[in-house]
Phi, psi and omega in degrees: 000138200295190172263319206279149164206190177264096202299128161331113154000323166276309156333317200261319166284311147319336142321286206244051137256332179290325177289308175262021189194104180231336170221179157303302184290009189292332175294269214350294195297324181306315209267305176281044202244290161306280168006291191243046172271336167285358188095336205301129194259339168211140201221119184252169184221082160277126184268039164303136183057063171036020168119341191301304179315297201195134148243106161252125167246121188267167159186164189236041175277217211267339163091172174233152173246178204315340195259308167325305210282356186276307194262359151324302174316348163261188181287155161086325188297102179227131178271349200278316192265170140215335175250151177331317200262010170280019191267342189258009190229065175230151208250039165231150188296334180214148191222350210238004168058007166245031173284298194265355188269314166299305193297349180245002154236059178219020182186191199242120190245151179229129177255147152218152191188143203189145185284299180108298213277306172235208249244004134249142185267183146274145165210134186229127157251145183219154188224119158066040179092351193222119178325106155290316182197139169233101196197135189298166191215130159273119207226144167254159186326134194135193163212153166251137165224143192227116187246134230213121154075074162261153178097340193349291181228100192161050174307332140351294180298322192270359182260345160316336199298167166243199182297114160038273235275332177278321178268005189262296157301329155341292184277329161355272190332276198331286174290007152244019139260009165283335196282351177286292187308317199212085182279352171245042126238167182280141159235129165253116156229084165284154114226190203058258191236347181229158172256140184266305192222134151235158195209080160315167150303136163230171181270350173213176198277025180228348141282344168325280145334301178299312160317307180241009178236003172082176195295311204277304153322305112049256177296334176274026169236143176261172180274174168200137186204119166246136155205179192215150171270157176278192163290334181227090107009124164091336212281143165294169180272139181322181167317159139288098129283165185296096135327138177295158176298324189278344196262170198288171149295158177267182166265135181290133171053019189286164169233121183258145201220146201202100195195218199208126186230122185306145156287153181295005201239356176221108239216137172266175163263333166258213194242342181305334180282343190293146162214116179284157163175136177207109187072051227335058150276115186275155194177143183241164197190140174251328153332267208312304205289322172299306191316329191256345175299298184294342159291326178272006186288138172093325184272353187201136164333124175302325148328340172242151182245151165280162156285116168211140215218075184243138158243111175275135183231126168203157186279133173332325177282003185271346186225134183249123181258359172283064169227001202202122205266357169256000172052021164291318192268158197210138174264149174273171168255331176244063130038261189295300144034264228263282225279332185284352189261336175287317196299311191281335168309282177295326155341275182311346214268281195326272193314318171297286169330307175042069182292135184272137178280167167250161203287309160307313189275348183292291244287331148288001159298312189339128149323106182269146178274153185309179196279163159313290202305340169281175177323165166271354183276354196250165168236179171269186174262127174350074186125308216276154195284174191295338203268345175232123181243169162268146179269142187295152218224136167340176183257190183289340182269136213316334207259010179268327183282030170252342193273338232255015151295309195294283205289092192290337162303319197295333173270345197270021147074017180299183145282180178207186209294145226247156175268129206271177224213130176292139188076335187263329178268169168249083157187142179255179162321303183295276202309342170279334175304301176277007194053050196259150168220350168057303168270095173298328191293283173320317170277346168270335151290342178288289179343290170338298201296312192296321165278018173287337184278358141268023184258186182269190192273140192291162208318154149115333199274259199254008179288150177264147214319148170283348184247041169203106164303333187227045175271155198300172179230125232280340186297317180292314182311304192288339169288319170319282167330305179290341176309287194286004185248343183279343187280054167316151180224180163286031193251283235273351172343303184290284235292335178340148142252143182273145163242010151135190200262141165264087169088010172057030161220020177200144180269180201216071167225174202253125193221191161247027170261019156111213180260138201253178249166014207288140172260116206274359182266348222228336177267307201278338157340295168287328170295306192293323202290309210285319171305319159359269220285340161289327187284329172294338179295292197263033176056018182257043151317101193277111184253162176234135164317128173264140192311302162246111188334128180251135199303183159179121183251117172234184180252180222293307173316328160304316178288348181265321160291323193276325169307336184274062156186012150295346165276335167295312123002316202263325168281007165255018187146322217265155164207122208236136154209157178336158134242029203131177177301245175326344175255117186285151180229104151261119168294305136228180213203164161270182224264106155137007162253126177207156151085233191285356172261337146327279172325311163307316178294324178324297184301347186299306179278307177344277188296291174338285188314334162252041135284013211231097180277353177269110175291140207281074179263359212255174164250026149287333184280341186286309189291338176289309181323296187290001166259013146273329214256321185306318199304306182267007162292339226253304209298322165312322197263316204316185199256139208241105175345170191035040159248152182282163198202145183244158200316321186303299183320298203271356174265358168272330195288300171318284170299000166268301212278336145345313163304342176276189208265323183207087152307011195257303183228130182330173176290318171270009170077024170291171177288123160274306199251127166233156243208104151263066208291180194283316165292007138326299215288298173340303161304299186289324184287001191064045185254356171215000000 
């Protein structure tokens, strides 16, 4: 008798529940994913026990009749396909016809469901895979399906789950970024006794926002709307989803882009505020996250991340979502395409806008480390009160965005554990460690209080006209206005009067958006960085002879970095050669580098560069090399705190940094310029 042999229909659908299906929210997203592949326009969502009891999902879609709803339950089983090549054009969230067949056999699932049409609904109960009862119901159109004791058998499995209160934010997260995605539908989400997210429809995606991260988020983001024609031209267009009202028409087959981007003054410790969606589909993709990483490069710390909220529309055959059994990985069919048109987009965004920080609000840009009692990986959410947190994301360096796929936590972009509130939670520091939460009652009224700031503000402040399911909603409009009018820029810069230095390291001038702030070694910074990297375009890199070569002893591993970058090195100024094993002979420099600030910098690009294990044959590694090395010349020659600076001086200074491309920050993304404006000044003296 053979080895091999062929696994039972149940086996085999628990194979592949370990694959789609690993927590509660893992249902969630299958089940509204079909929701809204169904039409559906509101969609509630109920949790017990963080999902372990019970998930029930209501929607008001197209429903199923009695033989759909039977055969929705095998493998396989779909309405989304019907040949290989609609695999190569799909324009629905879910396809593959293994959600419900897995999910029900790891739990007691009960589906209702009706049609509208005809004169009875369905109710299928099904428990570990095997139909228990099938009977007509007066159900009204839509479907519910309520999956109840998940993991039952698979106690293995359930032991993996984490706390309550962890698998609760999970699905939190999940359902506030479908609702990010599709802002002209209701999202609900209870539990217990309280609603976590209620979300009307709205008409555009910045009340949205304004719903669920609030006023103050809000005003640091700004807008972005790109699109580009593709190579074929004409390729149909995604579904008809409900367009915003406000956007342009498209271009037939185009790839377009449309979403929200932090001013550089507001800045995370991770990748958790970025939120992807194609074809408003969430999806982690390390193309894109590099893409938007290399637009803030030089404009913000490399160490820190922007709030960035994009939506990509592209025709289905250009992205293939079949790579993944959880539909997160997403392949491009044009790669380079797609990442340079995000990267150059939000640039061009960056570079328009030229956002001024405000003096108040910097003080509070840094990225702050979590609280004690949290975790040590997590930050906060972008906007959202302290009590919702994220799990930390690879780091900034390029070569994490080959690892940060293997690790599925690092993408789901979750809450974490609520930050506890002296007096108000049942749980200490030890109980958060060991997940003991001790009073279920009691943390579900604290929870209740904490998450309550993701529901809206109450009827009358921003709810929408009753007689427009998607009506503006006038609290967001006005934050929105208010936002874009608070969006002071850089463009007036030349115009300042300087009234002298503060400590002879900051100008002190006056315009009529109020008192500027400038840090005058980090504004010539920036001036110098940007000539730099032009004069390196057109090969006029002004260099000087040093009268005696000067030695610079590296080590045996340095000198191996430093041959992948000498000729970049020889085109920016320098004329450097062997000296001995180990010793540089520099000869010349470019013009405003000389002595112990020579030497740094070298040593300065050196290491940054061996950091990088791929030698810069490609051209993104040439271009990160040449804005390190512009960088860090710029940062040597500039002009150096406690130096004096005379009017001519500090008003020359002004009008070059007016002229660059990003007056918002240094090469290495400290604030150059800050804005105390008069309704600031105001405020504090009580005059409003």
């Amino acid at each position: 008798m053979g080895r091999i042999r062929v696994l039972p229909d149940q086996v085999a659908n628990q194979i592949a529940a370990g694959e789609v299906v690993d927590r509660p929210a893992s249902v969630v997203k299958e089940l509204l994913e079909n929701a809204l592949d169904a039409g559906a326009n509101r969609i509630r969502v109920e949790v017990e026990a963080g999902g372990r009891k019970l998930i029930r999902l209501t929607d008001d879609g197209n429903g199923m009749n009695r033989d759909d709803a039977l055969l929705a339950f095998e493998r396989h089983a779909t309405s989304k396909l019907r040949t290989a090549d609609d695999l190569l054009s799909i324009a629905t969230l879910g396809f593959r016809g293994e959600a419900l067949p897995s999910i029900a056999s790891v739990a007691r699932v009960t589906l209702e469901t009706a049609t509208g049409e005809e004169s009875a609904g369905t109710r299928v109960e099904i428990a570990g895979g095997k139909i228990l009862h099938v009977d007509d119901a007066a159900l009204p159109r839509g479907t519910s399906l309520a999956v109840a004791d998940l993991f039952f058998n698979t106690p293995a499995r359930r032991k993996f789950l984490r706390a309550e209160s962890t698998e609760l934010a999970h699905v939190t997260a999940l359902v506030t970024h479908y609702a990010l995605a599709h802002p002209e539908k209701h999202f609900e989400l209870i539990s217990a006794t309280h609603t976590i997210v209620s979300a009307p429809p709205v008409a555009r995606t910045a009340e949205r926002i304004y719903q669920i991260f609030g006023k103050e988020t809000l005003a640091q983001l700004l807008p972005v709307a790109a699109e580009t024609p593709l190579a074929h031209a004409g390729l149909p267009e995604p579904p008809p989803w409900k367009k915003n009202p406000d956007e342009p028409a498209r271009i037939p087959g185009a790839l377009r882009l449309t979403g929200f981007y932090s001013k550089p003054e507001l800045q995370k410790l991770n990748r958790n505020s970025i939120y992807i969606f194609i074809n408003k589909r969430l999806i982690r993709d390390r193309l894109l996250m590099h893409a938007i990483t290399e637009a803030y490069r030089n404009v913000i710390p490399p160490t820190s991340f922007p709030v960035v909220l994009l939506f990509l529309e592209m025709p289905p055959e250009e992205v293939d979502v079949n790579v993944h059994p959880a539909k997160t990985e997403v392949r491009f069919r044009q790669q380079s395409l797609i990442h340079d048109f995000v990267r150059d987009s939000l640039r061009t965004a960056l570079i328009k806008a030229r956002p001024a920080a405000g003096f108040l609000a910097a003080l509070d840009s840094a990225p702050a480390a979590s609280p004690s009692l949290m975790p040590p990986a997590a930050s906060p959410l972008p906007g959202s009160p302290d009590s919702m947190r994220f799990p930390a994301q690879p780091d900034s360096d390029p070569a994490a965005f080959q690892t940060a796929g293997a690790d599925a936590e690092a993408f789901e972009l979750t809450h974490q554990l609520p930050t506890p509130v002296p007096g108000k939670l049942p749980f200490t520091a030890q109980s958060l460690q060991t997940g003991d939460w001790g009073d279920q009652k009691a943390w579900s009224e604290a929870a209740a209080a904490l998450f309550q700031p993701l529901s809206l503000p109450p009827a009358g402040d921003c709810s929408p006209n009753p007689s427009d399911a998607t009506g503006t909603n006038p609290a967001a409009e006005t934050a929105l206005i208010e936002a874009e009018q608070a969006a002071a820029n850089l463009d007036h810069l030349g115009s300042l009067r300087p009234l002298g230095q503060l400590r002879e390291s900051f100008i002190l001038a006056t315009g009529d958006d109020g008192l500027w702030i400038i840090d005058q070694h980090v504004a010539h910074e920036r001036i110098l960085f940007e000539k730099i990297l032009k004069d390196r375009q057109v090969e006029q890199v002004m260099r000087q002879r040093l009268l005696m070569p000067m030695l610079v002893e590296l080590k045996a591993s340095q000198m191996v970095v430093f041959a992948g970058i000498a000729d970049e090195l020889e085109r920016n100024g320098f004329e450097v050669e062997p000296f001995g094993p180990q010793t540089l002979a520099v000869k010349a420099a470019p013009v405003g580098l000389e002595g112990a600030a020579l030497e740094r910098m070298l040593a300065e690009v050196i290491e940054q560069s061996s950091a990088d294990s791929d030698e810069p044959t490609h051209n993104h590694d040439l271009t990160a090399l040449r804005t390190r090395i512009a960088a860090s010349i710029a940062c040597h020659s500039a002009i150096k705190v406690n130096t004096p600076l005379d009017p001519v001086r500090m008003e020359w200074l002004l009008v070059e940094l007016a002229k660059t491309s990003h007056p918002t920050s240094c090469p290495h993304g400290r604030p150059i310029a800050l804005l105390y404006s008069w309704k600031e000044i105001q405020r504090a003296f009580h005059r409003i």
